[in-house]
C-alpha positions as CSV (number, residue, x, y, z in Angstrom):
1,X,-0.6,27.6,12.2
2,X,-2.0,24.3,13.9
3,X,-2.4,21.6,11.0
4,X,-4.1,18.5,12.1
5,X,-3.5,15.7,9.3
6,X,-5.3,12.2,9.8
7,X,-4.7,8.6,8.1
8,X,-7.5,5.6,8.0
9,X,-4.9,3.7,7.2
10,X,-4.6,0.3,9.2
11,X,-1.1,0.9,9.5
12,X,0.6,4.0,11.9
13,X,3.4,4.1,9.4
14,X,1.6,6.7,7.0
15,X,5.1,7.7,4.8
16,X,3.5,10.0,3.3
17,X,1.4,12.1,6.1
18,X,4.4,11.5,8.6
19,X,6.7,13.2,5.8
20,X,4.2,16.4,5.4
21,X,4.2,16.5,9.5
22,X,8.0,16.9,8.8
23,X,7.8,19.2,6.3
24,X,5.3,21.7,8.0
25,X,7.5,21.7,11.5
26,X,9.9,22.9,9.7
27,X,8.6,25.9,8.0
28,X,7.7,26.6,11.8
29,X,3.6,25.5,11.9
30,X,2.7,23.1,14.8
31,X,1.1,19.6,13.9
32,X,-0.9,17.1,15.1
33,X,-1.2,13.7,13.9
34,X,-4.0,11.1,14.5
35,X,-4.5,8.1,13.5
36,X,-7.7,6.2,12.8
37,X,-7.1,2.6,11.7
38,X,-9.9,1.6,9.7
39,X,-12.1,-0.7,12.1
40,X,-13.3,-2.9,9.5
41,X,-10.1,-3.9,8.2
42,X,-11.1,-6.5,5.2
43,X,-14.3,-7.3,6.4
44,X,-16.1,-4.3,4.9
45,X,-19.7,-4.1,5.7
46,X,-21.4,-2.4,2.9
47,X,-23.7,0.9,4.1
48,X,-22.6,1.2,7.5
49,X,-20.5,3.8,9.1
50,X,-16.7,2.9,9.9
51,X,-16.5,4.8,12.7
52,X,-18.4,4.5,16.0
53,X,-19.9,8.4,16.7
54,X,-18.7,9.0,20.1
55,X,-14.8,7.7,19.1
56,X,-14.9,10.2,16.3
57,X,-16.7,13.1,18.5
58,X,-13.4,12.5,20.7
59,X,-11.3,12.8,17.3
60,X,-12.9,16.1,16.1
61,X,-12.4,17.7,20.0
62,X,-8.7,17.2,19.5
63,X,-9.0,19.7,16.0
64,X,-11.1,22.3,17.6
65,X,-8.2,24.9,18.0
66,X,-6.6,23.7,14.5
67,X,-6.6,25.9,11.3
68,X,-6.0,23.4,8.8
69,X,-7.4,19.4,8.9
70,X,-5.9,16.8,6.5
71,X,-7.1,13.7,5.4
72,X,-5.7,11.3,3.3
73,X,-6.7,8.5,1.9
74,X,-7.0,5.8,-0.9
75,X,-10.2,4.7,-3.1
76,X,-10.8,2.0,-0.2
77,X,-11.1,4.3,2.3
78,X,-13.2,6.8,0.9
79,X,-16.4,5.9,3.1
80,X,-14.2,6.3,6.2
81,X,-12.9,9.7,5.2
82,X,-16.4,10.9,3.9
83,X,-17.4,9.5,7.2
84,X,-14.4,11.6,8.9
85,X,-14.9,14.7,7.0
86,X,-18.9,15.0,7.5
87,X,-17.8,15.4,11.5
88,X,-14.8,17.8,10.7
89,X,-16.9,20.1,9.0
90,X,-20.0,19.4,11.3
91,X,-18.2,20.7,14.3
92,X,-15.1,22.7,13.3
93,X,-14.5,25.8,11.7
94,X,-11.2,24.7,9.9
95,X,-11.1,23.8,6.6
96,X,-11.0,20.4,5.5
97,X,-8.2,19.3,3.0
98,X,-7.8,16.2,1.6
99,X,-5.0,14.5,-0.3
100,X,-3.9,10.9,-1.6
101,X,-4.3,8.9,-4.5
102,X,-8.2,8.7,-4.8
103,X,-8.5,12.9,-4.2
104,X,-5.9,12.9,-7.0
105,X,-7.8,10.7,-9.4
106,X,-11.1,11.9,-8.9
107,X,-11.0,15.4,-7.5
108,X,-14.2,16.5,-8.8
109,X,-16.1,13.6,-6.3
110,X,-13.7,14.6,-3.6
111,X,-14.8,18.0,-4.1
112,X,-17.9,16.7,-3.0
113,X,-16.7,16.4,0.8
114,X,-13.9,18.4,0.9
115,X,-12.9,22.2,1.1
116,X,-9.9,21.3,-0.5
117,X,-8.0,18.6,-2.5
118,X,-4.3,18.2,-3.3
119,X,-3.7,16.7,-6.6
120,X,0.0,14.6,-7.1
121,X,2.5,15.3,-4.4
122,X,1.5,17.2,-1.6
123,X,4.7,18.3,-0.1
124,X,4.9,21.9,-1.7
125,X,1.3,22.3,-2.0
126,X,0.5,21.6,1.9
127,X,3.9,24.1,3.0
128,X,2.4,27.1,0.5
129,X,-0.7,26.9,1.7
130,X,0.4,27.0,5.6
131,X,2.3,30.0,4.9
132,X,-0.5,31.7,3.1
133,X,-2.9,31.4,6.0
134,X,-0.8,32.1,8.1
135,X,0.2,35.3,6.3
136,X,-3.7,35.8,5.6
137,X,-2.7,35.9,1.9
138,X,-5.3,34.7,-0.6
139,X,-4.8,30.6,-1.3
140,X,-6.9,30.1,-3.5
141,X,-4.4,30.0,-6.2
142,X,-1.9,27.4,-4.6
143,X,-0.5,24.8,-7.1
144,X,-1.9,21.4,-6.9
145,X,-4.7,22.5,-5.1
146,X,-8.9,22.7,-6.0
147,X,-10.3,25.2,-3.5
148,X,-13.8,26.1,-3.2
149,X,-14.3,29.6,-3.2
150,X,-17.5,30.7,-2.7
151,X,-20.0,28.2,-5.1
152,X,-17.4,28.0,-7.1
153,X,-14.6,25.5,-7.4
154,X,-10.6,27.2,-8.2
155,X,-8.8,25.0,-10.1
156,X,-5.4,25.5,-10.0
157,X,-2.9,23.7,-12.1
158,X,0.2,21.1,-11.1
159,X,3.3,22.5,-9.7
160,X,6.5,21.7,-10.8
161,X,7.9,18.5,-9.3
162,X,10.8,18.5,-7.8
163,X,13.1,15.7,-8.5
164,X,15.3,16.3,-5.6
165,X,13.6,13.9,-2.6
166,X,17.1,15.1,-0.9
167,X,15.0,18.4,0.1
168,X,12.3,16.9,2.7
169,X,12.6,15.9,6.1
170,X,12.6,12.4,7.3
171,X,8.8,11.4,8.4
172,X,7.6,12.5,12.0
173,X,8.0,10.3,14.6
174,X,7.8,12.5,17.6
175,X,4.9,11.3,19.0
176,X,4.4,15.0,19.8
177,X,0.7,15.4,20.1
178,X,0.1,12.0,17.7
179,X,-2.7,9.8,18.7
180,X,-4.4,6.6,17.8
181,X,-7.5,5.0,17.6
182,X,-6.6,1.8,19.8
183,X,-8.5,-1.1,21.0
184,X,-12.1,1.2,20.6
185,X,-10.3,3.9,22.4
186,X,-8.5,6.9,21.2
187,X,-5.2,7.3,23.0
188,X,-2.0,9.5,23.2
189,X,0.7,7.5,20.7
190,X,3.6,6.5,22.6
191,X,6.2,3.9,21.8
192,X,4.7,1.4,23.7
193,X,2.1,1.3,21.7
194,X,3.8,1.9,18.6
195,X,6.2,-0.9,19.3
196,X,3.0,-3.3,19.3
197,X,1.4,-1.6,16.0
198,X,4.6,-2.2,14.1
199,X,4.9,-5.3,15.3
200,X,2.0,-6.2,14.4
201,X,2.8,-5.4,10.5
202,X,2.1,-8.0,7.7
203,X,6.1,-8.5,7.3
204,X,6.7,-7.8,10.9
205,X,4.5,-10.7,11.6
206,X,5.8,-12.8,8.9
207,X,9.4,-12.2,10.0
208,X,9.0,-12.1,13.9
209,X,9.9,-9.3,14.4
210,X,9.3,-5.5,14.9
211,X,9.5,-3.5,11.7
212,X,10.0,-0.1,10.9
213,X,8.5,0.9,7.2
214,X,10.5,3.3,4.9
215,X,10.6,4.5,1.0
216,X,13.8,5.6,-0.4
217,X,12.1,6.6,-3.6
218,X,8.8,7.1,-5.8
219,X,7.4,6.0,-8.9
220,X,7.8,3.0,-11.0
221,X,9.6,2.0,-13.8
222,X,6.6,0.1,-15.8
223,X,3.3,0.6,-16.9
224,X,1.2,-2.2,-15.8
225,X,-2.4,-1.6,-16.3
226,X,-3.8,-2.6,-12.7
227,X,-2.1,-0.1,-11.4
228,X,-2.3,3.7,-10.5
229,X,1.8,4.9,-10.8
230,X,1.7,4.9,-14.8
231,X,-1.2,7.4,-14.8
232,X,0.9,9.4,-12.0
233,X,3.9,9.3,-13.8
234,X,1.9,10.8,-16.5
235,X,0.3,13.5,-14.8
236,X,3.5,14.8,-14.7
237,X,5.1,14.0,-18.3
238,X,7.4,11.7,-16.5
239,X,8.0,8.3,-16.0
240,X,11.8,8.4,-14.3
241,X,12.2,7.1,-10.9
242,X,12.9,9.8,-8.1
243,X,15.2,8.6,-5.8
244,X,16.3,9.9,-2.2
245,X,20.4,9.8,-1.9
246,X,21.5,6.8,-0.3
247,X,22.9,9.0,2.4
248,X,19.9,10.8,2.9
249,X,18.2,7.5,3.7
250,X,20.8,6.7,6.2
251,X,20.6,9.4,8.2
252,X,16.9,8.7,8.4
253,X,17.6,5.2,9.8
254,X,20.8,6.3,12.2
255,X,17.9,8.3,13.7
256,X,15.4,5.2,13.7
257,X,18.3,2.7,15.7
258,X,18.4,5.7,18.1
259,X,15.0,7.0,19.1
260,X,12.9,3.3,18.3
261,X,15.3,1.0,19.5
262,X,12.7,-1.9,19.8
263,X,12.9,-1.5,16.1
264,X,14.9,-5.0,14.7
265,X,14.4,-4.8,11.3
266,X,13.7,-2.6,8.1
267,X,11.1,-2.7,5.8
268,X,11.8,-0.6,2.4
269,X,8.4,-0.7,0.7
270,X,9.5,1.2,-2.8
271,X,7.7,0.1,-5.5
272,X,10.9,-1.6,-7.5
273,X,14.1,-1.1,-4.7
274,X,16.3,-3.2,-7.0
275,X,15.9,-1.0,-9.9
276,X,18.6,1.8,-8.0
277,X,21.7,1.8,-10.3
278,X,24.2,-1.4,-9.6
279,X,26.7,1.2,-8.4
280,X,23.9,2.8,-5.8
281,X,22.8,-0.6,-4.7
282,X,27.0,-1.1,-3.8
283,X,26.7,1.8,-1.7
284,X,23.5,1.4,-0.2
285,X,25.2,-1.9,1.0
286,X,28.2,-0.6,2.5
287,X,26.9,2.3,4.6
288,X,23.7,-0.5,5.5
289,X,26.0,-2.6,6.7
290,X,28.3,-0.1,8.8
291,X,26.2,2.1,10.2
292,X,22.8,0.4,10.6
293,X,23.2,-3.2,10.5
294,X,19.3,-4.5,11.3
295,X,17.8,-7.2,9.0
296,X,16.1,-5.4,5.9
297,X,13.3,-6.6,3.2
298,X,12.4,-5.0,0.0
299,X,10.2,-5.6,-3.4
300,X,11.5,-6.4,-6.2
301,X,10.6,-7.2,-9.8
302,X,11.5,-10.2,-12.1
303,X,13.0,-7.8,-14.3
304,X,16.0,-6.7,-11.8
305,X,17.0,-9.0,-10.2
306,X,20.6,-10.4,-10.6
307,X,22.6,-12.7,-8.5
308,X,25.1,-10.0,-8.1
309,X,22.4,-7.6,-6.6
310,X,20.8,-10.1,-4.3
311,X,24.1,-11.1,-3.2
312,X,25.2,-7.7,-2.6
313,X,22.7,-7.0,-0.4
314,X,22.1,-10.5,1.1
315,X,25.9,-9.2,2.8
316,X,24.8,-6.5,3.6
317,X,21.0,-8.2,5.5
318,X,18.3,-8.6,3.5
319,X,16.4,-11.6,4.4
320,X,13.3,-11.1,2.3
321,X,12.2,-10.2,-0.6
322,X,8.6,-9.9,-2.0
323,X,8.4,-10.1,-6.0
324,X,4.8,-9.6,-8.2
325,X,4.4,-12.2,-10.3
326,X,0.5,-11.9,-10.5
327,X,0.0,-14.0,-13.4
328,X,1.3,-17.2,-15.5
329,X,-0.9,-16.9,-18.3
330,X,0.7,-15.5,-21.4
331,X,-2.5,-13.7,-22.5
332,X,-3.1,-12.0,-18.5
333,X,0.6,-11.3,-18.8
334,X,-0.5,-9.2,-21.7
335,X,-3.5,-7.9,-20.6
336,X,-1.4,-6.3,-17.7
337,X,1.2,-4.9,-19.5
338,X,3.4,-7.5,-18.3
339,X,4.2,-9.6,-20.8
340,X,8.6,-8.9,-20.7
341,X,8.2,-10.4,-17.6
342,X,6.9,-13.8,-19.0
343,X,7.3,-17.0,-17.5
344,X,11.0,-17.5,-18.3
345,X,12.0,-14.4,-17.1
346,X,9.6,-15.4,-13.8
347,X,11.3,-18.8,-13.2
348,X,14.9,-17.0,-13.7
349,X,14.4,-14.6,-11.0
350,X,13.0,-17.2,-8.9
351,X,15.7,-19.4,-9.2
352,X,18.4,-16.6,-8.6
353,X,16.9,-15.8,-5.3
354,X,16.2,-19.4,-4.2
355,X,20.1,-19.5,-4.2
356,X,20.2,-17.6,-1.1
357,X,17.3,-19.8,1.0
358,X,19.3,-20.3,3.7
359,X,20.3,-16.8,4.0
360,X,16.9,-15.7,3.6
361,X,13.4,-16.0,4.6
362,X,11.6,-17.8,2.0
363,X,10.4,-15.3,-0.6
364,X,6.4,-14.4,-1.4
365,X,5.5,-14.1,-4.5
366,X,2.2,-12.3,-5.4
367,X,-0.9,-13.3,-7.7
368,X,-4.1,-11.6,-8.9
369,X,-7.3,-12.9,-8.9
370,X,-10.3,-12.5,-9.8
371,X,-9.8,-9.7,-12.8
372,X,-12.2,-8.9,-15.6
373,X,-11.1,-10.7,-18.6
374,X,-9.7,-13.8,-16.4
375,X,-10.8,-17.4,-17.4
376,X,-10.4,-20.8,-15.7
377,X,-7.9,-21.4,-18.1
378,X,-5.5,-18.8,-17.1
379,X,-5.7,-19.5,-13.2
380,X,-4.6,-22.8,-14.9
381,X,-1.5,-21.6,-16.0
382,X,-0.6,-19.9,-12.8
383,X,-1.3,-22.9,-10.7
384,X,1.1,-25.1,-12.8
385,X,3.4,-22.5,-12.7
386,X,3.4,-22.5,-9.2
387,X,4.2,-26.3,-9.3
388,X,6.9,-25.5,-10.7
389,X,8.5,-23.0,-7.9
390,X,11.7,-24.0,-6.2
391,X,10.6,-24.1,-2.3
392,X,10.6,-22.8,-0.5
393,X,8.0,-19.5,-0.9
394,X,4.6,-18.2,-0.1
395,X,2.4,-16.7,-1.9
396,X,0.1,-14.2,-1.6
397,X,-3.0,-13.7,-3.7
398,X,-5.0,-10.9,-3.7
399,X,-8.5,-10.1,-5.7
400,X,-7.6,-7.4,-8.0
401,X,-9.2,-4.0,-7.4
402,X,-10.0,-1.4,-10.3
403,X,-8.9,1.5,-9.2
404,X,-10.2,4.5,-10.9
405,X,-7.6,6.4,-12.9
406,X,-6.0,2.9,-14.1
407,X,-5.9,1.7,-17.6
408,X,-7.8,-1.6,-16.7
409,X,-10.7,-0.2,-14.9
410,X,-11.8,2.8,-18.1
411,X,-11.2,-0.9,-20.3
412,X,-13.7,-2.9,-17.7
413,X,-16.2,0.5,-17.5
414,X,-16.1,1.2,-21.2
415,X,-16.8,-2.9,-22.1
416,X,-19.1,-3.7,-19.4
417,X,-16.8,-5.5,-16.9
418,X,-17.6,-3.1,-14.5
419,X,-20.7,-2.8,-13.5
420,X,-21.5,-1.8,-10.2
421,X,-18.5,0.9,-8.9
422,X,-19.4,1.0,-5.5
423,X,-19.7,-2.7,-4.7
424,X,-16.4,-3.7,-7.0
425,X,-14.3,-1.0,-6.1
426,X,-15.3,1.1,-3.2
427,X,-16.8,-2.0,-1.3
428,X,-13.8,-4.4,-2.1
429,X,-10.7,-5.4,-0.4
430,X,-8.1,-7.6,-1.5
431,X,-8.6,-10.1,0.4
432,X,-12.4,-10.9,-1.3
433,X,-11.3,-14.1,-3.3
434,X,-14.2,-15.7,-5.4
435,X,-15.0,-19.1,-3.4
436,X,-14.2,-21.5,-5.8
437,X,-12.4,-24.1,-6.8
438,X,-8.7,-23.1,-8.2
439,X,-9.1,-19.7,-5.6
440,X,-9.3,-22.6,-3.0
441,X,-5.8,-24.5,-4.6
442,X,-4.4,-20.6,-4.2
443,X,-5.5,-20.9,-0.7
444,X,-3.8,-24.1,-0.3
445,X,-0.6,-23.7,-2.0
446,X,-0.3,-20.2,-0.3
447,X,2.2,-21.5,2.7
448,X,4.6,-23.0,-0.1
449,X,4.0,-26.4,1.6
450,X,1.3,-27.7,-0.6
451,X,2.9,-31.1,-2.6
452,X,4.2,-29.8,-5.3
453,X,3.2,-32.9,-7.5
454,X,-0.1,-33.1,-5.8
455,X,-1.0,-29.3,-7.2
456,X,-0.3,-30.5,-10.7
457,X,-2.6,-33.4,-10.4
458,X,-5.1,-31.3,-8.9
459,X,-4.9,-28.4,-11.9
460,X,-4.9,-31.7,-14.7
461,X,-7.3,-31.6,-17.9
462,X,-9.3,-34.6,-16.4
463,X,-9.4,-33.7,-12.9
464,X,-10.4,-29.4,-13.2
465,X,-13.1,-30.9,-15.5
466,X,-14.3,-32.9,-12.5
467,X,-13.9,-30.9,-9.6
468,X,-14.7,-27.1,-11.3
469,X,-17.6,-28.7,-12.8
470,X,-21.2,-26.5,-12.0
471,X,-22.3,-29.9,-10.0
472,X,-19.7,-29.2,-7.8
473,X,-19.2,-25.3,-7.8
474,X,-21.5,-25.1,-4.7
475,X,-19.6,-27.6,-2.7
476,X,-16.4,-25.8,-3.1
477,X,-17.9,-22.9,-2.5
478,X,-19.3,-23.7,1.2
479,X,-15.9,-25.6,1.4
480,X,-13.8,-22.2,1.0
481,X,-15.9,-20.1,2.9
482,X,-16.1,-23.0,5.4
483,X,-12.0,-22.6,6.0
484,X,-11.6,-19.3,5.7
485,X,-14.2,-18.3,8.2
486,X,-12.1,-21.4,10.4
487,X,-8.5,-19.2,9.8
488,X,-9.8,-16.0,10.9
489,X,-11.6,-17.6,14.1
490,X,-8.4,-19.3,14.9
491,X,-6.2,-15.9,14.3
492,X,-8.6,-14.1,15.9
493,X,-8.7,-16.4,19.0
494,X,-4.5,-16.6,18.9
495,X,-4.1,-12.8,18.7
496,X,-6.7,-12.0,21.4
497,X,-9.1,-9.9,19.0
């Protein structure tokens, strides 16, 4: 069998397609890989086509002789992969699967475009299936898969899920027969090229320096309402962390040092790294330290973090950390499921890892904006809370999508909040702020530089009822779009693009 699998995604590190490349190798199928960075990055331009024809002509040549065509993708995506998927079965015989987090969520509109949709993990689903085409068996009856069959649709039923990450392959990163969509063009993947896309990472950039993006586990321990894991985690009756052995991970990244060595630092992207067992965490740090020894970042959440973890792994190279804090208002806080990690317990974890600023990169701490429900009132509480910070940090706000499938989103559908799907959720990206005043003191405060005093003026009774006022709402509106369409001409002119 020849599986092609593709990724919109606007990085090349694709965990999860690069591990089912891995996986299908070895049960003895050939793969290709390619890689078709979503051109519009956060500047989505509702109705139009992501991709230009003739780029994506020279895509679908490369799948002509495959039997199988994977796409994955999340609800941001979709118009790309619709996009993607019209050509693949426009000019190919093979039939097209796809898999991810929207397909999973909504596989009856995936259906739509697809021959095929994986639902949850996709490891077993994708190997099974391989092995039943190749065999010429009848596939139709493959866990976690919706097949069409004929007019009708075969719905088959979740596998069981392995807990054991121990049994798959580190992710591909032969380069055999990958390619990318580069510069307009679409071009063998070599390291060259891959050096400058993982460089070119939102860490990477951050940290100068050249990153290479890994998960040692999946799921999440909480059930915060913004987001997607909790109805996962359901799906499958389960809400446990799965975690990949400590050992297994360092195998992966003995075998990073050696085949990427432009690679200068690690970027572990689970969900909640620090909630491994303190024991694990000890170990994790001892073999880090031995046998890889790169500068490392991680997530974390105010919840687990302790001085003894961060300095455990501060030893052993962590430099940054990246911790969701997304609101200061008590009543958000609860709105999100997120009210255990209330201010106190915010400000704890803060001050724990500003212990270690000159050991570290300063931390960024993340905000949402912009959610159904929010008032002035509670973007309030977050600015004074941010105020309050020890520098140095960053911060990074982001406009809060709706994903389907999360709790928030059937709350803002069933009460109105959410009107118009296609323009707040399929047309939205997070870096769509509202431009007003307090999104502009985000803005502001973002580089952790913003006078701290100066903030708390500016979010005072006296003065928000001056400055938000509806005489001046248009002012700081033209004001915020003024400077932000100054940035990206500046980073655009900086970086060449």
């Amino acid at each position: 069998m020849k599986i092609t699998l593709i990724s919109p995604y606007p990085d090349l590190t694709s965990f999860g397609v690069r591990t089912l490349s891995a996986c299908l190798k070895e049960r003895g199928h050939t793969t290709q890989l390619i890689f078709l960075p979503d051109p519009f990055g956060d500047d989505i331009v509702a109705g139009a086509d992501r991709y230009n024809e003739e780029l994506l002509d020279d895509a679908i040549a490369l799948c002509k002789d495959s039997d199988l065509i994977g796409v994955t993708l999340m609800t941001n995506f979709f118009d790309g992969a619709v996009q993607i998927t019209r050509k693949i079965r426009e000019q190919t015989k093979a039939p097209a699967l796809w898999g991810g987090v929207h397909p999973t969520i909504r596989p009856e509109e995936s259906m739509e475009h697809a021959d095929m949709v994986c639902i949850g993990d996709g490891e077993e689903a994708i190997m099974e299936l391989a092995d039943r085409m190749q065999r010429g068996d009848d596939y139709t009856t493959t866990a976690n898969l919706w097949v069409r069959k004929g007019a009708d649709i075969v719905k088959n039923p979740l596998g069981k899920l392995d807990r054991n990450l121990d049994i798959y392959p580190a992710p591909d990163y032969s380069m055999d027969d990958h390619h990318v969509m580069f510069d307009g063009a679409l071009l063998p993947l070599t390291h060259k090229v891959m050096e400058d896309a993982l460089r070119r990472g939102t860490v990477s950039d951050y940290l100068g320096k050249t990153g290479y993006q890994t998960m040692t586990s999946r799921g999440c321990p909480y059930s915060c309402t913004y987001c997607i894991n909790d109805t996962l985690n359901d799906m499958y009756g389960s809400k446990k962390l799965r975690w990949r052995s400590v050992e297994h991970v360092m195998r992966e990244l003995e075998a990073v040092k050696l085949n990427m060595p432009y690679v200068d630092y690690i970027w572990i992207s689970d969900d909640e790294f620090f909630a491994r067992k303190t024991d694990e965490l000890i170990e994790f740090s001892r073999l880090y330290k031995e046998r890889i020894g790169l500068p490392f970042s991680c997530l974390v959440s105010p919840l687990t973090v302790t001085e003894a973890k961060v300095e455990t792994l501060v030893d052993a190279g962590l430099v940054y950390v990246q911790m969701g804090v997304e609101s200061a208002s008590t009543r958000m806080q609860e709105i999100y499921k997120r009210k255990n990690m209330n201010n106190k317990r915010l400000m704890k974890a803060m001050t724990i890892i500003n212990r270690f600023k000159d050991k570290m990169s300063p931390p960024s701490y993340d905000f949402l904006l912009d959610a159904p429900y929010e008032r002035d009132a509670d973007k309030i509480d977050s600015l004074r809370f941010i105020s309050q910070i020890p520098k140095p940090y960053r911060l990074q706000p982001f406009t809060l999508i709706l994903y389907p499938g999360t709790e928030l989103h059937r709350q803002a559908s069933e009460s109105g909040a959410l009107s118009n799907e296609q323009d707040e959720v399929y047309g939205k990206t997070y870096t769509m702020r509202e431009p007003n005043y307090l999104n502009l003191l985000f803005t502001l405060a973002k580089g952790g530089k913003f006078p701290s005093p100066l903030l708390g003026f500016l979010v005072s009774e006296p003065v928000v009822t001056i400055l938000n006022s509806k005489v001046l709402r248009p002012f700081f509106k033209y004001l915020f779009l003024g400077l932000q369409f100054a940035y990206r001409h500046f980073k655009g002119a900086i970086l060449g693009r």
